[in-house]
C-alpha positions in Angstrom: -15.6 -94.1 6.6 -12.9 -91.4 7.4 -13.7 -88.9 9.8 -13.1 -85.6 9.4 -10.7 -85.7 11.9 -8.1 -87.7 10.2 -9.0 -86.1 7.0 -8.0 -82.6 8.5 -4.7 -84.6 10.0 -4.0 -86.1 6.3 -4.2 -82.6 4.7 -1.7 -81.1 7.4 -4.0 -80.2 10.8 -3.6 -82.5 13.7 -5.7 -82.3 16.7 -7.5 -84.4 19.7 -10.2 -82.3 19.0 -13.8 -83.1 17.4 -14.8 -80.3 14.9 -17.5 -82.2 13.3 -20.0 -81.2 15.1 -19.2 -77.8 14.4 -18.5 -77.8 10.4 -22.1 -79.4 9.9 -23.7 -76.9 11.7 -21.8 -74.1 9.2 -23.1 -76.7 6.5 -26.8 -77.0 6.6 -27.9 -74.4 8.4 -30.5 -72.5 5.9 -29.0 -69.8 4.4 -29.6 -67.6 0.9 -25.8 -65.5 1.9 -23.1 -66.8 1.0 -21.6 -69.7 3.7 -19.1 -67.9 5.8 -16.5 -69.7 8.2 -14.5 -66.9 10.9 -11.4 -69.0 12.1 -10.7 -67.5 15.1 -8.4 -68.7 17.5 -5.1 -68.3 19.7 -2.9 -66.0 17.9 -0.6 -67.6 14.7 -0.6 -69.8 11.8 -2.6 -72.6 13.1 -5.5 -71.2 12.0 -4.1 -70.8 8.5 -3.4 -74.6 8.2 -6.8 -75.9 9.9 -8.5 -73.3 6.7 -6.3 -75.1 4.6 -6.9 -78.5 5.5 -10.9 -77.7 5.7 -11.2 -76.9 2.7 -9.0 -79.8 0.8 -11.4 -82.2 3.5 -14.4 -80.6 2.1 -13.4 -81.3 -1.6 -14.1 -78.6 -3.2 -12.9 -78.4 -7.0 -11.2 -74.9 -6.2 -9.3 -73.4 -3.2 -8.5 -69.5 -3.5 -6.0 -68.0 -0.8 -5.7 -64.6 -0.3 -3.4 -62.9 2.4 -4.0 -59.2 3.4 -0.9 -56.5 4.2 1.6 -58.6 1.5 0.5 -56.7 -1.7 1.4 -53.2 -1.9 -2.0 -51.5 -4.1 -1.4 -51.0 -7.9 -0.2 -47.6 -9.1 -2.7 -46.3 -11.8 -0.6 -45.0 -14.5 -0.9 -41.4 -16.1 0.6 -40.6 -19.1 1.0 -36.5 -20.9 -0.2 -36.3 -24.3 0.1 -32.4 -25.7 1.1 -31.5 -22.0 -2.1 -33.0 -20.5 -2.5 -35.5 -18.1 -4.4 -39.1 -19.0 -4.9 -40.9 -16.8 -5.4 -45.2 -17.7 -8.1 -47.1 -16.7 -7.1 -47.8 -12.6 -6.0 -50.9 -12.6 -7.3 -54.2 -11.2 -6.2 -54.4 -7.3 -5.2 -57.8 -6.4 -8.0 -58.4 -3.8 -10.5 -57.5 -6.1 -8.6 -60.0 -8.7 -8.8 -62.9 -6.0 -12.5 -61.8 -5.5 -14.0 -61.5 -9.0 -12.2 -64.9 -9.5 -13.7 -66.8 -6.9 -17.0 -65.3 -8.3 -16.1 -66.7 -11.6 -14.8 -70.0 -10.7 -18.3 -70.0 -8.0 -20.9 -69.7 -11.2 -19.9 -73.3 -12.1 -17.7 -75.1 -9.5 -17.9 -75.7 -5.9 -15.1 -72.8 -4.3 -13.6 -72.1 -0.9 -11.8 -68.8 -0.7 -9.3 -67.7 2.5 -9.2 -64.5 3.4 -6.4 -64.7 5.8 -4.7 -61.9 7.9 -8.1 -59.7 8.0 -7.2 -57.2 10.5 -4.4 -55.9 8.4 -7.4 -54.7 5.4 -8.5 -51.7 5.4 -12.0 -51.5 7.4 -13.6 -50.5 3.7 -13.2 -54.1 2.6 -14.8 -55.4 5.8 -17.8 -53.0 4.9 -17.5 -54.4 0.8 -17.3 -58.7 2.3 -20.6 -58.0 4.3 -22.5 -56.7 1.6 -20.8 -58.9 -0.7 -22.5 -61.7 1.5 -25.9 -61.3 1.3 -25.9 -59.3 -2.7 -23.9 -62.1 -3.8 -22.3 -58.9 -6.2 -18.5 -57.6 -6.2 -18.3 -55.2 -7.7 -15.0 -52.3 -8.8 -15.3 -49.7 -11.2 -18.2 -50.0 -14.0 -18.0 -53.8 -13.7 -19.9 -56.4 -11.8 -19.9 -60.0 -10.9 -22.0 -62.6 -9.7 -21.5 -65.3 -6.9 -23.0 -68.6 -7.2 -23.7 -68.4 -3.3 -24.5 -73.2 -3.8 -20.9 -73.3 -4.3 -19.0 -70.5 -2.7 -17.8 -70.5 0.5 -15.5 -68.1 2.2 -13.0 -68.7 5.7 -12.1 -65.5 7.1 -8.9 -65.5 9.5 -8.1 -62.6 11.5 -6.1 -62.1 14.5 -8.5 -58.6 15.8 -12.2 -59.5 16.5 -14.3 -59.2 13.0 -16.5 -56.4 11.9 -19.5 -57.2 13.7 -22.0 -57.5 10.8 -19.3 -60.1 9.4 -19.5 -61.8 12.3 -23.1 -61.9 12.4 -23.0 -63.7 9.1 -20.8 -66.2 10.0 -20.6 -69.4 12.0 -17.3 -69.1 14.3 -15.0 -72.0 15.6 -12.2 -72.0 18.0 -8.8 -73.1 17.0 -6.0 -73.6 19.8 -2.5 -72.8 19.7 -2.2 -76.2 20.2 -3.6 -79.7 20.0 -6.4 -79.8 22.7 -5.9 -82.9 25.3 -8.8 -85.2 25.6 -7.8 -86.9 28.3 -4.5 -88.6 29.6 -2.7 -90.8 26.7 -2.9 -94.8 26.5 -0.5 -96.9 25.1 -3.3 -98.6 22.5 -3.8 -95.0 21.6 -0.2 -95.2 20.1 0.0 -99.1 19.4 1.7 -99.8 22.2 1.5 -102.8 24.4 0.7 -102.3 28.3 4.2 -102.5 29.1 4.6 -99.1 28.0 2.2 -97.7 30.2 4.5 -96.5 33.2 7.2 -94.5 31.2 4.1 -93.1 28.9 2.4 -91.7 32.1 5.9 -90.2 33.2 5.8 -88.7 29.9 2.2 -87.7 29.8 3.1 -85.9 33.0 6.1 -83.9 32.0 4.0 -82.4 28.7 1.8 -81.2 31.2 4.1 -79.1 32.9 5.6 -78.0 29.4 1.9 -76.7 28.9 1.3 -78.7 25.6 -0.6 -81.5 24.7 0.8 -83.4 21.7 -1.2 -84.6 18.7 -1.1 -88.6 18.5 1.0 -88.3 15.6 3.4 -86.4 17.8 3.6 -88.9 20.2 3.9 -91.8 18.1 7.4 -89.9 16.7 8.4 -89.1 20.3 7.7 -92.8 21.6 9.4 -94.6 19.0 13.0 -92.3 19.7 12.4 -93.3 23.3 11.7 -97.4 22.5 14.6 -97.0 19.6 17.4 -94.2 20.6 16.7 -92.4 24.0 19.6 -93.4 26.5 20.2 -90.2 27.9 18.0 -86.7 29.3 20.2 -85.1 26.5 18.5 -87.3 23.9 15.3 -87.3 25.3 15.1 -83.1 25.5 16.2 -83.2 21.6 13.4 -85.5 20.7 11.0 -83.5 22.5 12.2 -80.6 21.1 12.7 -82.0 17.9 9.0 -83.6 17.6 6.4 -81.3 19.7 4.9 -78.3 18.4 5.3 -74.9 20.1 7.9 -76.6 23.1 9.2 -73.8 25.3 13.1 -74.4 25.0 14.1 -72.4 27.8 11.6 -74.1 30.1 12.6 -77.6 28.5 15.6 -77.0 29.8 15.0 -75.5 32.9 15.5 -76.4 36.7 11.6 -76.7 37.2 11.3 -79.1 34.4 14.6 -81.1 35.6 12.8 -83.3 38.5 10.2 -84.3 35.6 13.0 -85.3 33.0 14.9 -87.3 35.2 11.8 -89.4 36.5 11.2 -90.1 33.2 14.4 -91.3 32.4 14.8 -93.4 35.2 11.8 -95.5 34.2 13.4 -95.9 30.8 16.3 -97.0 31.9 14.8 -99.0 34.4 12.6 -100.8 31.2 15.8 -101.4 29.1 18.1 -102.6 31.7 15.1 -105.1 32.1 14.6 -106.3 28.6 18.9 -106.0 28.4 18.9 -108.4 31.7 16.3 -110.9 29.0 18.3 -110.7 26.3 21.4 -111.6 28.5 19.5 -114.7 29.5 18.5 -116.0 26.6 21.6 -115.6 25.1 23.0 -117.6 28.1 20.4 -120.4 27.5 21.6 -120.6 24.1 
């Protein structure tokens, strides 16, 4: 059986980190609102993309996504007849669209709507998702609609604390900037043989003092460049660069980092000069 873990890394997210404990407790708990996930987390759009993979793990038939601050409101439209003013019926604002959709989509089909970016709404629409919550009702104008609350769910992202009602009705988990370590790497973690393991601790070492912790994935990318094409610190800065997430460049390339980079590349070379020396002697046997 998959775990949620690699189902969250196949839909995008990557991370050393268990959230299954947590996403079954937002599951079952008893509830007659409407199930409410608050991403929070370190600043950015990692938060976006573990919504985003949740929700495809979760398989449910519909995904909405909604982003706060991108669309300007809708100008209602008055027109003069015999010098008066009319004014048209206000048109439908686009949250409101995403909303009464998800409600629509809800009375029928399992739905997961993002609300990402919620500290750019206006505090109103914090007031109108609370109430919204336990009504099961959204409601604009002279119309109203109804929110099957079996099969709709709703992930709020924000980068300010939620209105605390919101947050009262939701369960909250923790999302990192990055990947949270575990524990130090292995080589069978990467399908590597023990041979590995001296270079791979170098390495483990300088991410430390890069301040990041690589998914596996990651590391699988950056260990196959230094098996296959690392030969230089050059090389080996532009793979790291190249294949780790949120990698300071500056520090990367700084004097603080330089003792780390060269330890690492002496142990590689040291490893291919011996498996060069090998080949050497085979050939020689030949």
């Amino acid at each position: 059986m998959v775990s949620l873990k690699q189902q969250l890394a196949e839909y995008g997210f990557e991370s050393r980190e268990s959230y299954d404990y947590a996403i079954n407790c937002l599951l079952t708990s008893p509830s007659e609102n409407i199930r409410c996930l608050n991403v929070d987390g370190d600043p950015g759009r990692r938060k976006t993309a573990f919504a985003h993979a949740l929700a495809q793990a979760l398989g449910h038939e519909h995904v909405l996504y909604y982003e706060f601050g991108i669309e300007k409101p809708v100008p209602q439209v008055i027109h003069l007849k015999d010098g008066e003013e009319i004014p048209e019926e206000p048109p439908t604002q686009p949250f409101d669209r995403i909303m009464t959709e998800a409600c629509a989509l809800s009375e029928a089909e399992t739905t997961i709507l993002i609300l990402d970016q919620l500290d750019k709404a206006d505090f109103q629409q914090h007031i109108r998702l609370f109430e919204f919550t336990k009504s099961k009702i959204w409601s604009y104008s002279d119309v109203a609609f109804h929110a099957n609350a079996n099969n709709l769910m709703i992930f709020f992202i924000s980068n300010e604390d939620l209105y605390h009602s919101l947050q009262q009705s939701s369960f909250r988990v923790w999302i990192s900037a990055q990947a949270a370590s575990t524990g130090k790497i292995q080589p069978q973690d990467l399908d590597l043989d023990e041979s590995s393991r001296e270079w791979l601790d170098s390495l483990s070492e300088l991410m430390i003092e890069l301040g990041i912790s690589p998914s596996i994935s990651e590391y699988k990318r950056l260990a196959y460049d230094i098996e296959s094409h690392v030969r230089t610190e050059e090389q080996l800065r532009t793979s790291i660069f190249g294949w780790i997430e949120n990698v300071d460049r500056k520090r990367l390339y700084s004097k603080s980092i330089q003792p780390f980079v060269s330890r690492l590349m002496k142990i590689i070379e040291s490893g291919f000069g011996i498996q060069e020396e090998i080949e050497l002697s085979s050939e020689n046997l030949d």
